[in-house]
N, C-alpha and C positions, 0 to 999 in steps of 0.2 A: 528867412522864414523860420520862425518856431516848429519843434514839433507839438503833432498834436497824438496826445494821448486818451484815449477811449476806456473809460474802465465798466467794466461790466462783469456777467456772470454767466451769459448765454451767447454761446455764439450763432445761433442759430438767427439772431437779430440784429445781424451785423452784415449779412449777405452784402444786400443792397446796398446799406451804407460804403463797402469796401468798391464796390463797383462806381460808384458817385466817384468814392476818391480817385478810381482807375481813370476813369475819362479826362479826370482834370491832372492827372500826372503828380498825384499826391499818394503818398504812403503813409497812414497813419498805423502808430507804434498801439496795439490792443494789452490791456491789463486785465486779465481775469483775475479776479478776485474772490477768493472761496475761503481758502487759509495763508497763512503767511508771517510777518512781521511787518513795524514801522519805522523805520531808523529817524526817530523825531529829531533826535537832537543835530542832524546831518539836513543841507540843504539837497530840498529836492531839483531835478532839472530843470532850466525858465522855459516851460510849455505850459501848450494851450491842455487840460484836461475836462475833458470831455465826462461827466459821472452819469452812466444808463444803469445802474444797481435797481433793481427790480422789489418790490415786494413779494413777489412770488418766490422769492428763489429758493427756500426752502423746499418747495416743490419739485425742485429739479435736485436735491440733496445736497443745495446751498445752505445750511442750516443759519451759520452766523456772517453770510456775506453782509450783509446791510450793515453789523457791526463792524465788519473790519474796516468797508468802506467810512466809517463815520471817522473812524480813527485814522484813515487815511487823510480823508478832507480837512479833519483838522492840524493834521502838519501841514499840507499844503497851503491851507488857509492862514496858519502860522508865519507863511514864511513872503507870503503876499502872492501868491501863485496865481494864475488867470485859471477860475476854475469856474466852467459852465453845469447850470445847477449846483449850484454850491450845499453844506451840510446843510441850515433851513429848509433846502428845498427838499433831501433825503428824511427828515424827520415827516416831514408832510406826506409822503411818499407812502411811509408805513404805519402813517397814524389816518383812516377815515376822518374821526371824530374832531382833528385840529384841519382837517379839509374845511369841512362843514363849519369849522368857528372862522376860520380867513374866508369863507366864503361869504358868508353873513356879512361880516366886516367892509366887503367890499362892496352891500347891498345887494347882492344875490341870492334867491330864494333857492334850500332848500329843504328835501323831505323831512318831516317830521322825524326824532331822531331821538332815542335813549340809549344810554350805556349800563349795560349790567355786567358785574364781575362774578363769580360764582353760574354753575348751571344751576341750581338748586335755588336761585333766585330770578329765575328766567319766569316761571311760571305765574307767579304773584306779578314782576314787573310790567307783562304782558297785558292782566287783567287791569291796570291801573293805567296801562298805554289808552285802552279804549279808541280802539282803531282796526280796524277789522273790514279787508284784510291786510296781516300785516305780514310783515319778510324779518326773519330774522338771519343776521349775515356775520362775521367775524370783523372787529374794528381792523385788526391784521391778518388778512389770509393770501388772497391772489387768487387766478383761476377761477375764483367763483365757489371756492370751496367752501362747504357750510353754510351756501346762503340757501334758506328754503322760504317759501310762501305759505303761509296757512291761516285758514278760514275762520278757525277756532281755538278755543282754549284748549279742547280735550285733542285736538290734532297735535299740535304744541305741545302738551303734556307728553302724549305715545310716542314723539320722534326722539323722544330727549330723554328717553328711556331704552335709545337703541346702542346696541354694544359697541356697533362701528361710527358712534358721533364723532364728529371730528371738532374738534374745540378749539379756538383759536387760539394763536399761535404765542399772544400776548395776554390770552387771559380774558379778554373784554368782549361781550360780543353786544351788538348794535340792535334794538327794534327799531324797527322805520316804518311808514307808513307806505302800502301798497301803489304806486300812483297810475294809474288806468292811462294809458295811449291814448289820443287824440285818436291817431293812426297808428299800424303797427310798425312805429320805428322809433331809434333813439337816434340822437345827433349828436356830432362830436365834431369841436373847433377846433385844430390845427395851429398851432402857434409856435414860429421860430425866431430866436433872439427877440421875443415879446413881440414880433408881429406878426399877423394873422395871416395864414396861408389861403384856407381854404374849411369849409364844411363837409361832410360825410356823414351820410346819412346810414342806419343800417338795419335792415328791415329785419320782421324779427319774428314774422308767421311761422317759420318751419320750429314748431315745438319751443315757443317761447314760455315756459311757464314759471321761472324764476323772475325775480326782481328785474326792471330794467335798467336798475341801476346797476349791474353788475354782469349779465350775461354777453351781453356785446361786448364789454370790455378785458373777456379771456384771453387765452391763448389755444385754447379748442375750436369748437362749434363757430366761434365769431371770432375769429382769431385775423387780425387785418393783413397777417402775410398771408394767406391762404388766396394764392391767386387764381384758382378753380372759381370761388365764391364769388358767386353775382349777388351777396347779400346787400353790397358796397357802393352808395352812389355818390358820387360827389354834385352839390348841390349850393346855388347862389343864393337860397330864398334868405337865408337870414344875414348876407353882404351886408346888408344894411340896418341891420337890426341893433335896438340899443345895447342888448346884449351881451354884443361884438367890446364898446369899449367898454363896458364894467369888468370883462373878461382878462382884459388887456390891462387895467387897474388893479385888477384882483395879483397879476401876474407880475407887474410891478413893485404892488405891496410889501409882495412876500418873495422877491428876488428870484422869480422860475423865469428861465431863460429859453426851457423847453420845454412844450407840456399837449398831449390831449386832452381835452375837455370835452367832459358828456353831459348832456340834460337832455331831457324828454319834455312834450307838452303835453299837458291833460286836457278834457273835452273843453273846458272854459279860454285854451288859449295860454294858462301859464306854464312859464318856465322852468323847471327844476332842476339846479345842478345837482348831480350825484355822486361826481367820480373826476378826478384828478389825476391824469397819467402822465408821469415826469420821464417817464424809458418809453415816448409813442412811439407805436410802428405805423407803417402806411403801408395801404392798399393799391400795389400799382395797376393790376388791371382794372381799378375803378380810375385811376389817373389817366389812365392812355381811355379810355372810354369818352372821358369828359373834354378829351383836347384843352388841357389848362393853358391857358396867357403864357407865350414865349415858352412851353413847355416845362412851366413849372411842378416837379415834384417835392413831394413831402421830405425823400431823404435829399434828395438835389439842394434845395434850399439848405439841411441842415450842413452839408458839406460844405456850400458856399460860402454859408456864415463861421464854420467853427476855423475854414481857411481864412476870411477876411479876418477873423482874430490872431492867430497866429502869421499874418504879415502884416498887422498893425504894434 
């Protein structure tokens, strides 16, 4: 059996995972990644690497993990390595606005969506968005940082005149168009080795006033390890839904191996995807709640699959 090597940035997202490998009597070799080097021209070891490199990680005073990892993957990609999420999938990871174009691509609707570079062109872009209300959020941030909701242009105008703006991290930040709950929750599809675990729904009453494109998907308030929170339900209603394979298409496309997937429905019934999560966490007291089939969990599965690779 190979090893398998996890590389990441946060340990705090690996709890669970380590425990999965406990039970099964497996030790997986963990790679933080913050700063470092690449000995490109040197073969790396024949394992299974596992890549959870986050968009956020600046937030945790990761500044350039994402880039080392890019340079990592591509040695290892060099050298024909078994690498789960491979670089594609990291590029997607820290770009919203190449989410939104592979999502499209795979016939998936979603939000309404402009890129503006400059703050100083945020104002004008806004008025020519003509969508009201609209959320504007950072193409690269994590956390949910910088994304605000506002009703108006003169609201818009006075936040973007505050000394403490936070400006994304790449320069570009996103108008989108507000999308109204059906009910108040967003959904998020579960998918390992490109097949479908399970849904999670996640309710979003207590002080939802940001996009929902983006609030459920922190690592605060909605944060899916947070095992206190009954925000969390795991839910059959869309098992069957077409959804399900354009998902799994979308995910094919573009080579994710591992990924959260969020959309919400608006009052007519559609779908909108908004957010692509290649580092998911899961929610286990929503798992043990749902009594899943043969006691399937979210990191259970990934274990299972990243060991069947590494003894294939």
């Amino acid at each position: 059996m190979k090893d398998i090597v996890i590389i990441h940035e946060n340990d705090e997202w690996l709890v669970t995972l380590r425990e999965e490998f406990r039970q099964r009597g497996v030790t997986a070799i963990e790679w933080f990644l913050d700063n470092g080097s690449v000995p490109f021209s040197e073969r790396p070891a024949d394992a299974v690497y596992y890549n959870r490199m986050s968009a956020s990680s600046h937030t945790r005073g990761h500044r350039f993990a994402p880039e080392l990892t890019k340079a990592v993957l591509t040695w290892l990609e060099s050298y024909e390595c078994t690498v789960v999420n491979r670089r594609q999938v990291l590029a997607l990871e820290v770009c919203k606005l190449s989410q939104y174009a592979a999502l499209q691509r795979a016939g998936l609707q979603v939000p309404k969506t402009h890129a503006v570079v400059g703050k100083d062109a945020i104002v004008a872009a806004a008025e020519a968005f003509e969508h009201w209300p609209l959320i504007v959020k950072p193409n690269r941030g994590g956390k949910g940082l910088g994304v605000q909701r506002f009703n108006t242009v003169s609201e818009l105008a006075q936040y973007l005149q505050r000394p403490d703006l936070d400006e994304p991290l790449d320069g570009t930040w996103l108008l989108q168009e507000y999308i109204q709950p059906r009910e108040p929750f967003i959904t998020r599809a579960e998918f390992v080795g490109r097949r479908f675990v399970y849904t999670v729904q996640v309710n979003t009453e207590d002080g939802f006033e940001l996009c929902p494109a983006d609030n459920c998907s922190i690592e605060d308030q909605f944060c899916p390890t947070d095992q206190q929170s009954h925000k969390f339900t795991l839910t059959q209603r869309f098992d069957e839904h077409p959804i399900l394979s354009l998902l799994e298409n979308f995910l094919h496309d573009n080579g994710i191996d591992v990924a959260g997937i969020e959309f919400i429905e608006n009052a007519d019934g559609e779908l909108f995807v908004y957010d692509v999560n290649t580092n998911t966490n899961y929610n286990q007291a929503a798992e043990q709640r749902a009594n899943q089939p043969n006691g399937e969990t979210g990191m259970g599965a990934l274990a299972n699959y990243l060991i069947g690779l590494a003894q294939s």
